[in-house]
N, CA and C atoms of all chains as a GROMACS GRO file, in nm:
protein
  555
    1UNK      N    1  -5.799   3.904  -8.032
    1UNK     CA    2  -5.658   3.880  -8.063
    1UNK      C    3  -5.609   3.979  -8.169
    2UNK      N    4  -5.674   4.020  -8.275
    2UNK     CA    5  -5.659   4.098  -8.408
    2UNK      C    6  -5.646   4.253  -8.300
    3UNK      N    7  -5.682   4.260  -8.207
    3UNK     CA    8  -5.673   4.414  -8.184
    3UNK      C    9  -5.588   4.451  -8.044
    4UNK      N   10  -5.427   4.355  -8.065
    4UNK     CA   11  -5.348   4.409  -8.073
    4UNK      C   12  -5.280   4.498  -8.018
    5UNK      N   13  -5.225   4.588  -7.913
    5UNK     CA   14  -5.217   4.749  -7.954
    5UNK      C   15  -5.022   4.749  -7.872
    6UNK      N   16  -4.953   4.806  -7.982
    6UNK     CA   17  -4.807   4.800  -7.922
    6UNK      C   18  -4.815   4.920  -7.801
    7UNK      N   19  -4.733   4.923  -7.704
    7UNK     CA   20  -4.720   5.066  -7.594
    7UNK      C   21  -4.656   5.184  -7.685
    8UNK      N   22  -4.592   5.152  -7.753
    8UNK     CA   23  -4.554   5.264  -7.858
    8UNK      C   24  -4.681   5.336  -7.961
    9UNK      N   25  -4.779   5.281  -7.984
    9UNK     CA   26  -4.901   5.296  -8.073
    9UNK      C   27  -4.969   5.383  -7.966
   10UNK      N   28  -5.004   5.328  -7.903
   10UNK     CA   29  -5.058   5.415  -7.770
   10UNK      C   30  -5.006   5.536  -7.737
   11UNK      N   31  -4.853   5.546  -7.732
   11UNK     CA   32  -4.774   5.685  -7.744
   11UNK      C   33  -4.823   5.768  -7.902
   12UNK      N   34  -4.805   5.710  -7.985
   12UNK     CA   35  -4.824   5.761  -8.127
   12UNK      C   36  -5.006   5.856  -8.135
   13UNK      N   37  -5.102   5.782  -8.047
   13UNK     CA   38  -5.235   5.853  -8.059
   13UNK      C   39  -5.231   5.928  -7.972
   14UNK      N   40  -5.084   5.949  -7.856
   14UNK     CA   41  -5.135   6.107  -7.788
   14UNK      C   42  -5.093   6.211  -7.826
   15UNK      N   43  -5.029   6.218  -7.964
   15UNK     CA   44  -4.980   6.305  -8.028
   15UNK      C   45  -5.074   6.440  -8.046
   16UNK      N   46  -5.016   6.544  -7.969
   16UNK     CA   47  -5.089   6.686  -8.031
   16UNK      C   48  -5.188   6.662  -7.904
   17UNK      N   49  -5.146   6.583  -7.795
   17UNK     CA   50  -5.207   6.605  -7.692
   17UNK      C   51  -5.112   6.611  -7.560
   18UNK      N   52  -5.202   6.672  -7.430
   18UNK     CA   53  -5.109   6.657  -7.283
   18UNK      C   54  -5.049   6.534  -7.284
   19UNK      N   55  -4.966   6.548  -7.227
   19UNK     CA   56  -4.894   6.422  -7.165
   19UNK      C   57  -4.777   6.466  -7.043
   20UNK      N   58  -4.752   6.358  -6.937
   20UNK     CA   59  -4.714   6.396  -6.823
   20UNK      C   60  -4.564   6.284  -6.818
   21UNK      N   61  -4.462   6.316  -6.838
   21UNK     CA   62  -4.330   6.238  -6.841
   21UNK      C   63  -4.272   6.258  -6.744
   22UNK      N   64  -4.224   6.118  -6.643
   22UNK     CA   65  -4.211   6.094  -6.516
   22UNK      C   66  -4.019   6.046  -6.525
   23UNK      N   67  -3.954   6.135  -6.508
   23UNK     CA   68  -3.826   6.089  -6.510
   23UNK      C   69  -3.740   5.998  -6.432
   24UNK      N   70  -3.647   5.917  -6.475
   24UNK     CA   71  -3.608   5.837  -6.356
   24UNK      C   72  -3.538   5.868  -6.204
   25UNK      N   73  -3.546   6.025  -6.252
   25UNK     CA   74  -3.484   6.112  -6.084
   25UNK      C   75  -3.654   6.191  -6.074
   26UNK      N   76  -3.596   6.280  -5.976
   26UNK     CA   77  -3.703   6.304  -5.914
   26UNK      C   78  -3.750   6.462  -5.959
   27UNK      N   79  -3.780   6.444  -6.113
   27UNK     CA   80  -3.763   6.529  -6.190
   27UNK      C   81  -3.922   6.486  -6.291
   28UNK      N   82  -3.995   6.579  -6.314
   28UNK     CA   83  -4.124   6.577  -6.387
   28UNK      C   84  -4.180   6.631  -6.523
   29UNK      N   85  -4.215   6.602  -6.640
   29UNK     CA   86  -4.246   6.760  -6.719
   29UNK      C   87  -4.337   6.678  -6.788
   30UNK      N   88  -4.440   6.857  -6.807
   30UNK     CA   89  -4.585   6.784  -6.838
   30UNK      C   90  -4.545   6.903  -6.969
   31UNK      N   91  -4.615   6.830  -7.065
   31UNK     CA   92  -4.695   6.943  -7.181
   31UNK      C   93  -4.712   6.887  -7.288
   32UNK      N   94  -4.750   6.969  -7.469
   32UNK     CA   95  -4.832   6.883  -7.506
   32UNK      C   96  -4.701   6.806  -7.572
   33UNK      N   97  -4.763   6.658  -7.678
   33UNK     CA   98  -4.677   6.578  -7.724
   33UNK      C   99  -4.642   6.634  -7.842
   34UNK      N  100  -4.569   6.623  -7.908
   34UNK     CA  101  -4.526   6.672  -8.075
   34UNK      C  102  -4.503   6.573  -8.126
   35UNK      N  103  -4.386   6.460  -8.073
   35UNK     CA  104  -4.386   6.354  -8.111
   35UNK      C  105  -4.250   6.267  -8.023
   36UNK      N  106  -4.189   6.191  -8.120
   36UNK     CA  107  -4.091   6.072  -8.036
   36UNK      C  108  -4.068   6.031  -8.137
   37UNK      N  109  -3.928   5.937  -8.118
   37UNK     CA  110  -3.854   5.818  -8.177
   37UNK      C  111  -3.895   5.724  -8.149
   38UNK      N  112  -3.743   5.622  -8.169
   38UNK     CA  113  -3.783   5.471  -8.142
   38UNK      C  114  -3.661   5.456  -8.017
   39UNK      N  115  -3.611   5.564  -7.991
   39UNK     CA  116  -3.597   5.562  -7.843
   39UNK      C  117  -3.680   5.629  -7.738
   40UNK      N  118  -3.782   5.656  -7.805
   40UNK     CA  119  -3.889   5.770  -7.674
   40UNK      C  120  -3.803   5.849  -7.616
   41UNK      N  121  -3.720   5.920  -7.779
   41UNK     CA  122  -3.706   6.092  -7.700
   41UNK      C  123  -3.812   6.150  -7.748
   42UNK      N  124  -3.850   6.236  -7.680
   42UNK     CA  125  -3.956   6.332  -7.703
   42UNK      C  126  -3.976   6.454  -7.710
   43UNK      N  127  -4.056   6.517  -7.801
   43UNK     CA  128  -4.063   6.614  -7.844
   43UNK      C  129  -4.177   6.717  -7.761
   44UNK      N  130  -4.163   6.795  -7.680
   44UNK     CA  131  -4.306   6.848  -7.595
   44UNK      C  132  -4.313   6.990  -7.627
   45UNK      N  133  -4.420   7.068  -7.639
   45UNK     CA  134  -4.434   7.169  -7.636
   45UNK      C  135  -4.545   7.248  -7.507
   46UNK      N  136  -4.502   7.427  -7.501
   46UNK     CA  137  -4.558   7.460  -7.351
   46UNK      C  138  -4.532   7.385  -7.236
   47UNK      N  139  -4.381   7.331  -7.181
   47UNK     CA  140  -4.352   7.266  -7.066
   47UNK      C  141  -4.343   7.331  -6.964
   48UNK      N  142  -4.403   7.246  -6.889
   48UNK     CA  143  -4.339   7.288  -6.701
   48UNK      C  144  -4.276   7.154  -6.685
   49UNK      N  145  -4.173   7.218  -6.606
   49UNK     CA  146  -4.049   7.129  -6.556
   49UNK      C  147  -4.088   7.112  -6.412
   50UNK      N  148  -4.094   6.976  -6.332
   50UNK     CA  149  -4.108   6.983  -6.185
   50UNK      C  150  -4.038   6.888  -6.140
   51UNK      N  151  -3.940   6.998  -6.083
   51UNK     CA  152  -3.806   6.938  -6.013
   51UNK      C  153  -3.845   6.942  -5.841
   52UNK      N  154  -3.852   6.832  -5.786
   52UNK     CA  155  -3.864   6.803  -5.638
   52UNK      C  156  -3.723   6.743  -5.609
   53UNK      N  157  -3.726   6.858  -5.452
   53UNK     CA  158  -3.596   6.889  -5.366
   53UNK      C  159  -3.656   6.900  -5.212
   54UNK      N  160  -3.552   6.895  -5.199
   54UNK     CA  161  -3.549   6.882  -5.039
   54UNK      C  162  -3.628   7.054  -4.993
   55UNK      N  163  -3.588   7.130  -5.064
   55UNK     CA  164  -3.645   7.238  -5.061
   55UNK      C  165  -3.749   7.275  -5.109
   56UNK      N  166  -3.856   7.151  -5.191
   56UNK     CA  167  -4.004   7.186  -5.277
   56UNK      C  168  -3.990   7.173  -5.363
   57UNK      N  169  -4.080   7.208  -5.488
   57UNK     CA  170  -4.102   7.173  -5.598
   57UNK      C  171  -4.117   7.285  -5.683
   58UNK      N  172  -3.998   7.322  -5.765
   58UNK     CA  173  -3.935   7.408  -5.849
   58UNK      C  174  -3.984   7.405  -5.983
   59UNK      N  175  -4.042   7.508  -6.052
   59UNK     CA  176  -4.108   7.470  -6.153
   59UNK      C  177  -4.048   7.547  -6.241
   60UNK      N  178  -4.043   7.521  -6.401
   60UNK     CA  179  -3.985   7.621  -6.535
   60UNK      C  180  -4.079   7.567  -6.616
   61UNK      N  181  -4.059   7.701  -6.671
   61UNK     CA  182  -4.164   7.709  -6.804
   61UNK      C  183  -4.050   7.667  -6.934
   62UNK      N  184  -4.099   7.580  -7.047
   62UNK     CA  185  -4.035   7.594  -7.142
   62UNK      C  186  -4.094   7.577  -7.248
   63UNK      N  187  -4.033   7.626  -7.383
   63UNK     CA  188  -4.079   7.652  -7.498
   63UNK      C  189  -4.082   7.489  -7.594
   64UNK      N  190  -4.035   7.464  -7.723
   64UNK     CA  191  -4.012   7.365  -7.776
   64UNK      C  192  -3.916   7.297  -7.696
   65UNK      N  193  -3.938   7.147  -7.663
   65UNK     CA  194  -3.813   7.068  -7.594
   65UNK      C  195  -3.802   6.970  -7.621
   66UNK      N  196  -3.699   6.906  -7.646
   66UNK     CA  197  -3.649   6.783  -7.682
   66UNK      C  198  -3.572   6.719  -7.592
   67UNK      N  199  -3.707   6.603  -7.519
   67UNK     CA  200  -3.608   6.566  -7.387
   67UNK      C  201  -3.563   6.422  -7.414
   68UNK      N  202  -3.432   6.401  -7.333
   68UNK     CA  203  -3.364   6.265  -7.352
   68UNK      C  204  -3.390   6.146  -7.314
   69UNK      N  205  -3.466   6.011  -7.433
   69UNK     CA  206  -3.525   5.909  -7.381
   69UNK      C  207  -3.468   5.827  -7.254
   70UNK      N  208  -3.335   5.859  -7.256
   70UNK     CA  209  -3.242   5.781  -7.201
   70UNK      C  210  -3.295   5.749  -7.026
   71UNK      N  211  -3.353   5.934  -6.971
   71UNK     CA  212  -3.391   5.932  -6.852
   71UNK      C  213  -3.548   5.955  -6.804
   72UNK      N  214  -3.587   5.897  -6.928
   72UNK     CA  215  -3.754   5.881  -6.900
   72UNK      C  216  -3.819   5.709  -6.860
   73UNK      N  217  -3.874   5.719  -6.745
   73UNK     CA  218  -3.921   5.662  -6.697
   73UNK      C  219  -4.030   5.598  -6.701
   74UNK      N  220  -4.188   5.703  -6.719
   74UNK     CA  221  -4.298   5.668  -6.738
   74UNK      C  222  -4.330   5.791  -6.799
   75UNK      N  223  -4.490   5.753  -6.912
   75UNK     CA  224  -4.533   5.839  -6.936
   75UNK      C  225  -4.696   5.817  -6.950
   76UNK      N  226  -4.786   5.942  -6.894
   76UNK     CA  227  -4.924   5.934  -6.867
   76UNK      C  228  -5.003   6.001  -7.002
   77UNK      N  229  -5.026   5.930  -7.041
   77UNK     CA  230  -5.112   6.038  -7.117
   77UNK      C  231  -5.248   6.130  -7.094
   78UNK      N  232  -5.264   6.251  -7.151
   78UNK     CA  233  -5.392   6.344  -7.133
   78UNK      C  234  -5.407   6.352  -6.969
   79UNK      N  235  -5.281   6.398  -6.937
   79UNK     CA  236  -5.255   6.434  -6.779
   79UNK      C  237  -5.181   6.533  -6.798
   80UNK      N  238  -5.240   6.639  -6.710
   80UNK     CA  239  -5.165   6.755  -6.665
   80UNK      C  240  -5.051   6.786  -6.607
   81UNK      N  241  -5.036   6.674  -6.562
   81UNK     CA  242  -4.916   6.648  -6.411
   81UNK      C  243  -4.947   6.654  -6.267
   82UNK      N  244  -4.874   6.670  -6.226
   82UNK     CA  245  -4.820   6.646  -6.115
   82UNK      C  246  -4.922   6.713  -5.992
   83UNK      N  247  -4.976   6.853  -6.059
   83UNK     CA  248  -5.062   6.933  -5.994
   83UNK      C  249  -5.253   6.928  -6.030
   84UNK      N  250  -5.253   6.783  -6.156
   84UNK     CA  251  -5.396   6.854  -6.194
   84UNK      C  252  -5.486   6.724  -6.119
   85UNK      N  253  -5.441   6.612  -5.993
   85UNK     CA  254  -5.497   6.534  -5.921
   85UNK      C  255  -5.599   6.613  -5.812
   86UNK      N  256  -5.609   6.318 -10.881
   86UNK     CA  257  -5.691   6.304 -10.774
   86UNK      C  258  -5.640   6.422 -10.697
   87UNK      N  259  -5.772   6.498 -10.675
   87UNK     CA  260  -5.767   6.643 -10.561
   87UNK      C  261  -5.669   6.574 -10.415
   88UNK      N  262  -5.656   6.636 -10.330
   88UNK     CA  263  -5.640   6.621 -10.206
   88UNK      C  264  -5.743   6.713 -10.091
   89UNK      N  265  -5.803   6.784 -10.194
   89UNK     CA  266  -5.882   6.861 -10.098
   89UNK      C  267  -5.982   6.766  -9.978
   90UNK      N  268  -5.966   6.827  -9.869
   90UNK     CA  269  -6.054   6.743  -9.779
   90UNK      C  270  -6.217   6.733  -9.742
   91UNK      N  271  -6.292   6.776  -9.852
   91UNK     CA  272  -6.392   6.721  -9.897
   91UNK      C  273  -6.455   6.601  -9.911
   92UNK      N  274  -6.549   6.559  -9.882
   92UNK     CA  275  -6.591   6.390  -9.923
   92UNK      C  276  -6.625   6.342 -10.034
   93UNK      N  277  -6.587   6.244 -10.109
   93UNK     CA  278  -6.549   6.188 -10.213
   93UNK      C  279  -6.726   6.202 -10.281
   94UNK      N  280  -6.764   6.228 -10.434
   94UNK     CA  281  -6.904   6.249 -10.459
   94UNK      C  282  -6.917   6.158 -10.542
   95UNK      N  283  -7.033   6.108 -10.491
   95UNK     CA  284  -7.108   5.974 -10.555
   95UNK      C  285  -7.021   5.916 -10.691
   96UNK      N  286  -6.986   6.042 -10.770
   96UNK     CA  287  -6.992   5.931 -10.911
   96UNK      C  288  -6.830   5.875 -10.819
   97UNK      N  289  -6.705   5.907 -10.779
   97UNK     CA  290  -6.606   5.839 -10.772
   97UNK      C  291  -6.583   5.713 -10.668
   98UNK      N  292  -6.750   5.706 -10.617
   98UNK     CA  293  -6.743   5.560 -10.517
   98UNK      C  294  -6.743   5.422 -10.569
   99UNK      N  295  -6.702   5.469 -10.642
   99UNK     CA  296  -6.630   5.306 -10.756
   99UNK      C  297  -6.506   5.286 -10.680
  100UNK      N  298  -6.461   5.392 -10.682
  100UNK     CA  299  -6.298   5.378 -10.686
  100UNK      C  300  -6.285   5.334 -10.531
  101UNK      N  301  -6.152   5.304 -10.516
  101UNK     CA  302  -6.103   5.212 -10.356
  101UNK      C  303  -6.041   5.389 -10.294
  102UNK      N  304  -6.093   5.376 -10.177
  102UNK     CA  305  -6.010   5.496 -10.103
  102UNK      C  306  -5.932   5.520 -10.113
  103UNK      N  307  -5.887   5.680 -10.130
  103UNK     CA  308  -5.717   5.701 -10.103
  103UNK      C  309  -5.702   5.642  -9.998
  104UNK      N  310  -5.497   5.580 -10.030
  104UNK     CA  311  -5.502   5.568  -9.879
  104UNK      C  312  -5.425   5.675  -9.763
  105UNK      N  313  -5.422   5.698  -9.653
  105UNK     CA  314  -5.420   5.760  -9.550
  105UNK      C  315  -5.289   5.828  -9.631
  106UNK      N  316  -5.291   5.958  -9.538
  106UNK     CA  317  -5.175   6.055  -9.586
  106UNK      C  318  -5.102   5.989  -9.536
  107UNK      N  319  -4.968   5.993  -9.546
  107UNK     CA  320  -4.846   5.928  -9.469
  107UNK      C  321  -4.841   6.028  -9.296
  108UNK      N  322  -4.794   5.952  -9.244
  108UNK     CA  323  -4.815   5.992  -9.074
  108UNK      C  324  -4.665   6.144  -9.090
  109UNK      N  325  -4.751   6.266  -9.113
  109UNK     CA  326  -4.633   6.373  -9.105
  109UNK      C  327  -4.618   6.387  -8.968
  110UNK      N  328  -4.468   6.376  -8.893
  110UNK     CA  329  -4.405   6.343  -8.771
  110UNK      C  330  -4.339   6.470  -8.823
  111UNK      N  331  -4.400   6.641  -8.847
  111UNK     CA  332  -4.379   6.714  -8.794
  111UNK      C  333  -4.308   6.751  -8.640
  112UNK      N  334  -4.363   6.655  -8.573
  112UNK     CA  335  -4.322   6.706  -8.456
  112UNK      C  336  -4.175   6.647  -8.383
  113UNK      N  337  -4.148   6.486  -8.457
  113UNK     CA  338  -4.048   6.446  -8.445
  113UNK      C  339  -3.910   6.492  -8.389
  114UNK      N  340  -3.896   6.414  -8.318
  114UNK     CA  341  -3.707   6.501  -8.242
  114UNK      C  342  -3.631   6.509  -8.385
  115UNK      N  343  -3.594   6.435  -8.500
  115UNK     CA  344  -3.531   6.485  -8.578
  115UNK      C  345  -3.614   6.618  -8.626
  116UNK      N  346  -3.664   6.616  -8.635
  116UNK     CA  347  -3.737   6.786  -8.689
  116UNK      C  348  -3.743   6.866  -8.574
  117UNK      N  349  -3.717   6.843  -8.487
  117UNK     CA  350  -3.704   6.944  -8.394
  117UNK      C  351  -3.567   6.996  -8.455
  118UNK      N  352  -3.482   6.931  -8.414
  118UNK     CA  353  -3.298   6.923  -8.408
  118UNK      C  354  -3.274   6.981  -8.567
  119UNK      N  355  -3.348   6.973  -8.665
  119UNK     CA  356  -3.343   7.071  -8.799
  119UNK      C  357  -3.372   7.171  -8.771
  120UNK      N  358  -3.467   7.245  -8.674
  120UNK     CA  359  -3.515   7.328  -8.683
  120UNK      C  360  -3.453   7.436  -8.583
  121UNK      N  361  -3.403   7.347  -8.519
  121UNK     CA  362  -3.324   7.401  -8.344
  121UNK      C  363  -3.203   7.468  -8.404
  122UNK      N  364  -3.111   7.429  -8.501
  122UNK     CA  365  -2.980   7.452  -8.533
  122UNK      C  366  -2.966   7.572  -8.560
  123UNK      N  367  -2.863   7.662  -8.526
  123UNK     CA  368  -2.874   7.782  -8.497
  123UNK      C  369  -2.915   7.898  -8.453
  124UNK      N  370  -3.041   7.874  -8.382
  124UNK     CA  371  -3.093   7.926  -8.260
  124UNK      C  372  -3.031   7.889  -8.140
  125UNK      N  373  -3.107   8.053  -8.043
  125UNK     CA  374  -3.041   7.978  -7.925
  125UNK      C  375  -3.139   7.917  -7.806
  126UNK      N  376  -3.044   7.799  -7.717
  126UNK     CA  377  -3.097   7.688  -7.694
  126UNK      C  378  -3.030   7.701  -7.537
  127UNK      N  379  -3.129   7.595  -7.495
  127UNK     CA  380  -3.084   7.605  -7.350
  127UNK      C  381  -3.073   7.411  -7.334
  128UNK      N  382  -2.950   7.361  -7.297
  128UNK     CA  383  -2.981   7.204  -7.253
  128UNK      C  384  -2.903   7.222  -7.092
  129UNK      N  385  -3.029   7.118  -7.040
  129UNK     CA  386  -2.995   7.127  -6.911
  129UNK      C  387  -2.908   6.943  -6.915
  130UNK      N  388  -2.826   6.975  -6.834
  130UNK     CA  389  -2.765   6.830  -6.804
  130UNK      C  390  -2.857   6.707  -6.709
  131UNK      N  391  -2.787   6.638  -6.686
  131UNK     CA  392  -2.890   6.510  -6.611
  131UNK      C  393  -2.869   6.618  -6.446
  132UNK      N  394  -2.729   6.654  -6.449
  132UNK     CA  395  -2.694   6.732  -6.290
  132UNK      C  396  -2.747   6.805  -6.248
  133UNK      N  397  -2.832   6.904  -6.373
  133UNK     CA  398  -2.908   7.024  -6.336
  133UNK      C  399  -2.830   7.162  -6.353
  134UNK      N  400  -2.715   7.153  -6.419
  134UNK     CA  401  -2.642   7.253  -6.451
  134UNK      C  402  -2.720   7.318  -6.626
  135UNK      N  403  -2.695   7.407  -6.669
  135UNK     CA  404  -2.779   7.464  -6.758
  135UNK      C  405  -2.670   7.511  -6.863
  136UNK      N  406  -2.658   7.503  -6.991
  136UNK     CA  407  -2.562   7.593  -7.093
  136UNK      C  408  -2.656   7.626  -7.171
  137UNK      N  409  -2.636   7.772  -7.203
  137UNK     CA  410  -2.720   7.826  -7.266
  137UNK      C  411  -2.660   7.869  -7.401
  138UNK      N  412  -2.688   7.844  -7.506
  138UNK     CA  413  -2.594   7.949  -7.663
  138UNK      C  414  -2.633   7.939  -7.737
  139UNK      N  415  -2.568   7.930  -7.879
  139UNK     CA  416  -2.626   7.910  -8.027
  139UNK      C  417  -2.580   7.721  -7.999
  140UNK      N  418  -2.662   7.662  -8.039
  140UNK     CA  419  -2.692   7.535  -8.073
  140UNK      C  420  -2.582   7.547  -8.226
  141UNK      N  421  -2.495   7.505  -8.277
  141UNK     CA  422  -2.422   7.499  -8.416
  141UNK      C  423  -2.431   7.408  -8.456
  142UNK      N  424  -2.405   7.270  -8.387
  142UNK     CA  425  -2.440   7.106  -8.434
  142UNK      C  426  -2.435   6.995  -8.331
  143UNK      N  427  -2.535   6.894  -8.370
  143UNK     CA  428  -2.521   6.798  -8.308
  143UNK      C  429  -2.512   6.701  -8.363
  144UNK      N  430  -2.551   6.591  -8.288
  144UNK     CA  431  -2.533   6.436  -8.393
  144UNK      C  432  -2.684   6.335  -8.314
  145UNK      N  433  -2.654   6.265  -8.394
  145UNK     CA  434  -2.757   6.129  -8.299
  145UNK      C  435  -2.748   6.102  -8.139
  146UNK      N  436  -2.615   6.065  -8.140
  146UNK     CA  437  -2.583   6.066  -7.970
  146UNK      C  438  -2.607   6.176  -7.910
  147UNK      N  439  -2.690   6.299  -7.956
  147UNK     CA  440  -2.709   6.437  -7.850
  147UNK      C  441  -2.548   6.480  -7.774
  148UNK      N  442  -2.490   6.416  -7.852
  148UNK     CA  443  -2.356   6.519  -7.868
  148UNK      C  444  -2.328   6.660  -7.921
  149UNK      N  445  -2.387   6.786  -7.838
  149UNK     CA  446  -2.402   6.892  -7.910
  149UNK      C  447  -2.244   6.997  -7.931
  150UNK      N  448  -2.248   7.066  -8.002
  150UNK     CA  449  -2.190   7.198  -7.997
  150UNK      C  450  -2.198   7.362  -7.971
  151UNK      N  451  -2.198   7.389  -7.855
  151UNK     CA  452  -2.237   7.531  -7.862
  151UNK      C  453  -2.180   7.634  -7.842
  152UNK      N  454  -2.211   7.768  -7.907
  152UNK     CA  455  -2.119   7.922  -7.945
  152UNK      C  456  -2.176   8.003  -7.796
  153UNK      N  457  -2.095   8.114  -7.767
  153UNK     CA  458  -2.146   8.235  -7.733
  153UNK      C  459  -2.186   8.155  -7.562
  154UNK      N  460  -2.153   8.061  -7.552
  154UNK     CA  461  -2.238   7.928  -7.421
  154UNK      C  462  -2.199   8.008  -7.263
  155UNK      N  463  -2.291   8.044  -7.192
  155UNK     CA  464  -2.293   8.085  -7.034
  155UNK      C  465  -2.364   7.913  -6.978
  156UNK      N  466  -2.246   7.886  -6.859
  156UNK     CA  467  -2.315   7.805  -6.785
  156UNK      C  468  -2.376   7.887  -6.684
  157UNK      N  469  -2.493   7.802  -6.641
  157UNK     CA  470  -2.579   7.852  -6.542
  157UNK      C  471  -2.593   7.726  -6.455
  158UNK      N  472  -2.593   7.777  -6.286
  158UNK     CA  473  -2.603   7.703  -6.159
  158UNK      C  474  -2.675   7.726  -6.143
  159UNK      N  475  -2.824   7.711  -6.080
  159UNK     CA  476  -2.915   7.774  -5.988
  159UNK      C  477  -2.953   7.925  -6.050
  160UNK      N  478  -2.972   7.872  -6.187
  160UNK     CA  479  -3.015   8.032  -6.239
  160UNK      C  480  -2.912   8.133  -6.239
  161UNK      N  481  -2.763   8.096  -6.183
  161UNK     CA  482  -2.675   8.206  -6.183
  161UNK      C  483  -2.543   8.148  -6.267
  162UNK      N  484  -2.491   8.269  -6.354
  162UNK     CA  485  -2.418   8.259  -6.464
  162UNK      C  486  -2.284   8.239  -6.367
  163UNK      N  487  -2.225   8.130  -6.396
  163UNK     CA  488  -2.086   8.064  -6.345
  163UNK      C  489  -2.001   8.110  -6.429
  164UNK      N  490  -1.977   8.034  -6.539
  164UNK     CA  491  -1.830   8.074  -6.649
  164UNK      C  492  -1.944   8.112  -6.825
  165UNK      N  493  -1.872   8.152  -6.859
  165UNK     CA  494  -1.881   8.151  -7.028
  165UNK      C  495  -1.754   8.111  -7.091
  166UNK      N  496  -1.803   8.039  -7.186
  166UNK     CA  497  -1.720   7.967  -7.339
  166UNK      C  498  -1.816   8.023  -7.445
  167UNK      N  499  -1.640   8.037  -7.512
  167UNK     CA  500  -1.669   8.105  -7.673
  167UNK      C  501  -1.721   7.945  -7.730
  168UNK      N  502  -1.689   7.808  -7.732
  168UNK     CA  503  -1.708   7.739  -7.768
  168UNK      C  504  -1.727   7.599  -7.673
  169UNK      N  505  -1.830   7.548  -7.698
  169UNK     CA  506  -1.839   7.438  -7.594
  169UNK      C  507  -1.879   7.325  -7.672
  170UNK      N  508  -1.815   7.183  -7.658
  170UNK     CA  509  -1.874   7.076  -7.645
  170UNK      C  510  -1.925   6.979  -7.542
  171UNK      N  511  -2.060   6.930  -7.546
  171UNK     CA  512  -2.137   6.856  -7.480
  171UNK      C  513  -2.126   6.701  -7.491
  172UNK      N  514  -2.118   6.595  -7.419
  172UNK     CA  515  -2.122   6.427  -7.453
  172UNK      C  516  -2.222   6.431  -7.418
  173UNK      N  517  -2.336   6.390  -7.525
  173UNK     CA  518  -2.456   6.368  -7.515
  173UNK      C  519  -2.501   6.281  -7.455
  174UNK      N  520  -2.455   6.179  -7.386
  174UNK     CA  521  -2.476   6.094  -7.284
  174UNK      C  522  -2.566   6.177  -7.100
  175UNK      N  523  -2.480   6.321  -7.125
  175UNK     CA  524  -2.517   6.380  -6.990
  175UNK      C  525  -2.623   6.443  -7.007
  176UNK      N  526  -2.672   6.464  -7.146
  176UNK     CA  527  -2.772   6.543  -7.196
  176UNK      C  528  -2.961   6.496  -7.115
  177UNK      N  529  -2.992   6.648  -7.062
  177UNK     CA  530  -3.146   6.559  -6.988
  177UNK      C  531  -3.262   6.630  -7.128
  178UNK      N  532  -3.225   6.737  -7.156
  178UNK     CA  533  -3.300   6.826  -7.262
  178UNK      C  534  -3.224   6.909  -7.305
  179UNK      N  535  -3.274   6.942  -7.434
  179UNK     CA  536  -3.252   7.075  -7.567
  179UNK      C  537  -3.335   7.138  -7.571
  180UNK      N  538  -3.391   7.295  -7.490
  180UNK     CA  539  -3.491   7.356  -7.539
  180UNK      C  540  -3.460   7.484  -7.605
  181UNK      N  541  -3.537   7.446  -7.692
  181UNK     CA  542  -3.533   7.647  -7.778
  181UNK      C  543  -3.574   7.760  -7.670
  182UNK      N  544  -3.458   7.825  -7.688
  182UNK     CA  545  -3.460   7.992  -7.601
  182UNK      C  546  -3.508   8.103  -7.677
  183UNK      N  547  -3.538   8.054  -7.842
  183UNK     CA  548  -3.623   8.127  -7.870
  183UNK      C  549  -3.703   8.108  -8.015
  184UNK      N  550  -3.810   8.180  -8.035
  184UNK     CA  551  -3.888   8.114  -8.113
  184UNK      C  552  -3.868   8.034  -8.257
  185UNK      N  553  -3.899   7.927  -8.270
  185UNK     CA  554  -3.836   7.854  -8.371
  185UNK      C  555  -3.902   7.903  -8.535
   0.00000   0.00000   0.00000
């Protein structure tokens, strides 16, 4: 019972590690964590963006990013994404 | 008391542990958004449309402001504004376009 663990705590120890954020469209980005709020926006660094379309799966590289909790969905930790199954 | 990260030597194991450094949230979205301001930045909308410029200010609601701003469609430059505001509501990301 003493051990507890909030889903936010669990976010807090993957800090300075991969993590794979699953957006509520059909939109993906993996890289490492930096950190978050107490709305789970998040802070990622070295991103790939994977945007799936009718036409495939479109990828961008990005630098420091600060993405918006508002349209995050799920998040995996010490996962590569989308490509490292 | 040092801070050096060394292990504490015999004679001071009387004493009760420091306790833990405070959790530095370096990486924190507010420390991003300090650090972002006046560089230039790329936020893509929830639509997938792209503005690219100097980042000048934002707020909590990711209500941004940006200078010098080219929208981009599909990787291709549509219009430019000398000055643009964003409702951070449409906001999907803020990334630095260049090194912070």
């Amino acid at each position: 019972m003493a051990s507890q663990i909030l889903p936010l705590e669990l976010i807090d120890k993957c800090i300075g590690s991969k993590i794979w954020v699953i957006m509520k469209s059909e939109r993906e980005f993996t890289g490492t964590l930096l950190g978050f709020d107490d709305y789970v926006n998040i802070v990622l660094e070295d991103v790939t963006e994977f945007e799936t379309t009718a036409q495939g799966v479109k990828k961008t590289k990005l630098a420091q990013t600060l993405l918006n909790g508002s349209n995050i969905a799920m998040l995996i930790p010490g996962s590569d994404g989308p490509e490292s199954s | 008391m040092d801070e050096s990260p060394r292990p504490p030597s015999p004679s001071r194991q009387s004493q009760s542990p420091p306790p833990p450094p405070p959790q530095s949230h370096t990486g924190s979205p507010t420390d991003f958004l300090k650090g972002v301001v006046g560089k230039r930045v790329v936020v893509r909308l929830t639509s997938g449309v792209d503005y690219r410029g100097v980042l000048s200010c934002l707020d909590g609601f990711m209500n941004i402001a940006l200078e010098q701003t080219e929208e981009h469609v599909n990787g291709v430059i549509t219009n430019r504004y000398g000055d643009t505001f964003v409702r951070g509501n449409n906001v999907l990301y803020i990334s630095a376009a260049e090194p912070l």
